[in-house]
N, C-alpha and C positions, 0 to 999 in steps of 0.2 A: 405355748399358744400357737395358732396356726389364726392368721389375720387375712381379712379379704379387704379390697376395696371394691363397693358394688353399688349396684343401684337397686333402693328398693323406696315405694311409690316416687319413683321421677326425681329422687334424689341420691347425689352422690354420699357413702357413709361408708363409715370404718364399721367393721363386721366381724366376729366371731366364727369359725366354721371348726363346727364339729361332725364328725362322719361327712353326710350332705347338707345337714339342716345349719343356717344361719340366722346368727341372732345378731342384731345390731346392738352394737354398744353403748350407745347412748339410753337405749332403750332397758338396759340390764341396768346402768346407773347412770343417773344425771351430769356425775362429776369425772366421767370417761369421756376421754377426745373423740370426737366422732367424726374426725379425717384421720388418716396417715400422717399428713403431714403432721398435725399437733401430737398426736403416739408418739413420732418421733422427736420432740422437741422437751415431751413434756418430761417430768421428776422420776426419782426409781419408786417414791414410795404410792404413785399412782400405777405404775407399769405392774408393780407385785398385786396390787389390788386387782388389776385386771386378769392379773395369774391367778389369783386367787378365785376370782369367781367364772374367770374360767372351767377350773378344775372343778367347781361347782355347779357349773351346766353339764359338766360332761356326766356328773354321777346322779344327775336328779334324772324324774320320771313324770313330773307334771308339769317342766315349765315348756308349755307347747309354741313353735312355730308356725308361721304358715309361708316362711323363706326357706326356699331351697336352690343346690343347684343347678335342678330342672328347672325352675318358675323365674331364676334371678340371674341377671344382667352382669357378670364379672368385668372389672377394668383391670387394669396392671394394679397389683398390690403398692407399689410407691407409684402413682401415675404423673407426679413432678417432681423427679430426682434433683435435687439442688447441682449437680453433675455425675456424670457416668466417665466410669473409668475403665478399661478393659485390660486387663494382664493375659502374662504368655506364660503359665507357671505348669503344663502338663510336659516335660522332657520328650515323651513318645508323638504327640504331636507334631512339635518343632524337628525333631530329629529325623522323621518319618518326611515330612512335608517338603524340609530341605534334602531329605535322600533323593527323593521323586525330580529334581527339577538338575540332581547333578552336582551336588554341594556337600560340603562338610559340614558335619556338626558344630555349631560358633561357640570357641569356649566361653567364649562371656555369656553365657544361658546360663552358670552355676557361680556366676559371681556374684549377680544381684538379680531380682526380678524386676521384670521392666513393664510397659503397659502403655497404651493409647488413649486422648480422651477422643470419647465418640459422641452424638448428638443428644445432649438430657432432654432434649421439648421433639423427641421422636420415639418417645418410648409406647409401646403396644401392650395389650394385654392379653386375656383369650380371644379369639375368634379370626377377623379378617384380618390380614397384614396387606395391605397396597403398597401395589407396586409400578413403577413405570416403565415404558416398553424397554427404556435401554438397559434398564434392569436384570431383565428377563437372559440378557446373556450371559448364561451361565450362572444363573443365580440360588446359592448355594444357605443351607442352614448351618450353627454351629451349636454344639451342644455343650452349655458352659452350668455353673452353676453362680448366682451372684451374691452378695451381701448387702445389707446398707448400712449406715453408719447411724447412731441414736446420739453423739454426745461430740464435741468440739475438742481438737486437738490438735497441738502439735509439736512433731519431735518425739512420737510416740516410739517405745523399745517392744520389741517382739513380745517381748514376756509378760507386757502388760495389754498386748494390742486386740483379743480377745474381746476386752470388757466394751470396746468399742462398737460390737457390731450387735446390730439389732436384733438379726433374724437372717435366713437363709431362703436362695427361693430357684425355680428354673429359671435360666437366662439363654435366649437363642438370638444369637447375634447373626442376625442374616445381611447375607454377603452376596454383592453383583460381584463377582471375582473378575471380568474383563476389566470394569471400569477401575476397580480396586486397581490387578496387575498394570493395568496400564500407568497410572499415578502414580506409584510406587519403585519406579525407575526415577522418581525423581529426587527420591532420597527421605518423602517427609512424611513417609508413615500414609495409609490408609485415612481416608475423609471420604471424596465422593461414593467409592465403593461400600461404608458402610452407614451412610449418615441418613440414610433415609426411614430405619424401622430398627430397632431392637426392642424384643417380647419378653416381658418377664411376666411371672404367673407360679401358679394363677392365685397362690396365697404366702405370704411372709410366715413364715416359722421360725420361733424361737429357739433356742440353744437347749434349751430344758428338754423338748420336746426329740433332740438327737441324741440328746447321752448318751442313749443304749446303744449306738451304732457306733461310738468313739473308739479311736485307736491310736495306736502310739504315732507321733510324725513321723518322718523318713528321718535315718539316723543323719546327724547333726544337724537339725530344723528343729524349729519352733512352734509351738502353735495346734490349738486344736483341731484335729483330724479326724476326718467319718470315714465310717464302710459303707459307700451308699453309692448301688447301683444304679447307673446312667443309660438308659435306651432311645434312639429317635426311632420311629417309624414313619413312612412315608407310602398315603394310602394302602395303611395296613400292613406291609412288607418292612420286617426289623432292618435297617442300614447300618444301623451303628449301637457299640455296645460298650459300654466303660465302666471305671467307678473313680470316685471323689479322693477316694484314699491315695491317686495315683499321681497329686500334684505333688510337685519337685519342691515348688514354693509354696507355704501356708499360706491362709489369707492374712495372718496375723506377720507375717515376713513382710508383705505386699503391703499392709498399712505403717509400719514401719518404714519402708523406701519412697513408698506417698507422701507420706506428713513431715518427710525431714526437709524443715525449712519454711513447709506452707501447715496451714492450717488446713484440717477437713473438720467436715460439718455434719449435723444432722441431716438425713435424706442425700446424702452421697453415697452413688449406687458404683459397686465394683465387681467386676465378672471374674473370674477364674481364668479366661482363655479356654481355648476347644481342649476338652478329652482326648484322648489317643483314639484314632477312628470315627472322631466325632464331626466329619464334612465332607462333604462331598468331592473337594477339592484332594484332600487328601486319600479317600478313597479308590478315588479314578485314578491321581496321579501313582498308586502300588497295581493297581488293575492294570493301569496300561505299562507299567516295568514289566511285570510277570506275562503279561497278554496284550502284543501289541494293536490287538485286534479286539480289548475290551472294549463294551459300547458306555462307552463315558453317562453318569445318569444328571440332571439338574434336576431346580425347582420348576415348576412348569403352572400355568394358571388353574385354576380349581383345585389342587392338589392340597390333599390333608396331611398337615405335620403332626404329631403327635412324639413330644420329649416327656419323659417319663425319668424320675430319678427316686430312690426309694426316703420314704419318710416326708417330701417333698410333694409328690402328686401327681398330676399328670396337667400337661398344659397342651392345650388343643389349638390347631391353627390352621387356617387354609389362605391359598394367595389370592389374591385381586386382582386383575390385570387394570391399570388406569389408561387413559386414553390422553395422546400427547396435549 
């Protein structure tokens, strides 16, 4: 299934999207959650029914809409993450990003995966992203992909950690890199620089819906793996180019290192970490090794984001400039 959260007459509803046309779920049957958050809370044997008549919209010919994603208002597919979690599980990233600044590769990157929590009540969906002036320095996007969580656990094993996740979606974790580096000298991880906006979009997908795209993990890892192409562009011009198949750690490794000890929940939302080449920070930072005289690029106001991953869709963004 491929899931939206939208607005259709002045209300927020859980939504069906097939090709562009959307059908609201409540609308298709009474007994369908017609938020996200209840999808995510609710039984397997209503979730298959939704599969079910999913696949039933998608081969019929006369059940007409009059929602599309021309006509209709996109929010974030989970737009109140119970918490957002971010990992660092792409190798070529990390390794690339510490090359840039003069550093070794940390062997602890192949011991365990590691991850930050970031702000769950600042999550975005398609369209505007606001931002404040001190932002603007330097303020960069990241091309990740997320998951969320459908069922309660803890002390979950790799090998089972799969059945946990609900669906797949783009996640752009945009980053004030000044404010971030600056804080960050001080030992406790990234908050001011990323707490103010993370975009996910612009619809939740199911696991059903990737199969065709699965591949083996990275040898001795865990965990279901896709081929699925990663691209940001930035008013129109490609920056950045990846794919999903390229993390080090699954996400099913990642939920394993999360829930040893604590409990996760339904609607806990967890990112991938940047792609290799997926930000600007590390783009510039190989531009300016190679070319000391590259012109460093950021986010800038008005500027259209568009991250694109295959299977997944394309999620559309432009920035905001707010006023102190």
């Amino acid at each position: 299934m491929k899931l939206i959260t939208c607005v259709l007459e002045e209300n927020e509803c859980l939504a069906f999207l097939i090709g562009t046309h959307i059908y609201a779920c409540h609308e298709i049957d009474k007994s369908f959650p017609n938020t996200m958050d209840l999808y995510l809370h609710t039984n397997d044997a209503v979730k298959t029914a939704m599969g079910e008549a999913y696949l039933s919209l998608c081969h019929a010919t006369t059940i007409a809409t009059t929602f599309t994603l021309d006509n209709t208002t996109l929010k974030a597919p989970v737009p109140r993450p119970g918490s957002l979690r971010d990992a660092y599980a792409f190798r070529q990233h990390v390794a690339t990003s510490r090359r840039n600044r003069g550093l070794e590769m940390i062997a602890e990157f192949d011991q365990f995966p590691v991850f930050y929590f970031s702000n769950h009540r600042a999550i975005c969906g398609p369209g505007a992203v606001a931002c404040m002036p001190k932002h603007f320095d330097k303020l960069d996007f990241e091309l990740e992909v997320a998951i969320v969580i459908q069922k309660q656990g803890r002390n979950i094993p790799a090998s089972e950690a799969d059945d946990y996740i609900a669906g797949y979606m783009i996640m752009n974790d945009i980053s004030a890199r000044t404010l971030q580096m600056e804080e960050m000298k001080l030992n406790l991880g990234p908050a001011k620089g990323k707490d103010f906006a993370t975009v996910i979009g612009p619809c939740l997908v199911t696991a059903d819906e990737l199969e065709k795209y699965r591949v083996d993990p990275p040898k001795g890892h865990i965990g279901a793996t896709y081929n699925l192409e990663m691209s940001c562009s930035v008013n129109g011009k490609r920056v950045s180019m990846g794919n999903l198949r390229d993390m080090d750690w699954t996400f099913a490794e990642i939920i394993e290192r999360i829930s040893y000890g604590v409990d996760i929940f339904p609607g806990d939302l967890i990112g991938s970490g940047t792609v290799g080449t997926g930000c600007f920070l590390e783009v510039n930072g190989t531009g300016k090794l190679n070319d000391p005289s590259y012109e460093e690029q950021w986010l800038r106001e008005g500027d259209q984001i568009t991250l694109e991953v295959t299977g997944l869709g394309k999620l559309e963004n432009h920035i905001v400039k707010l006023k102190n």
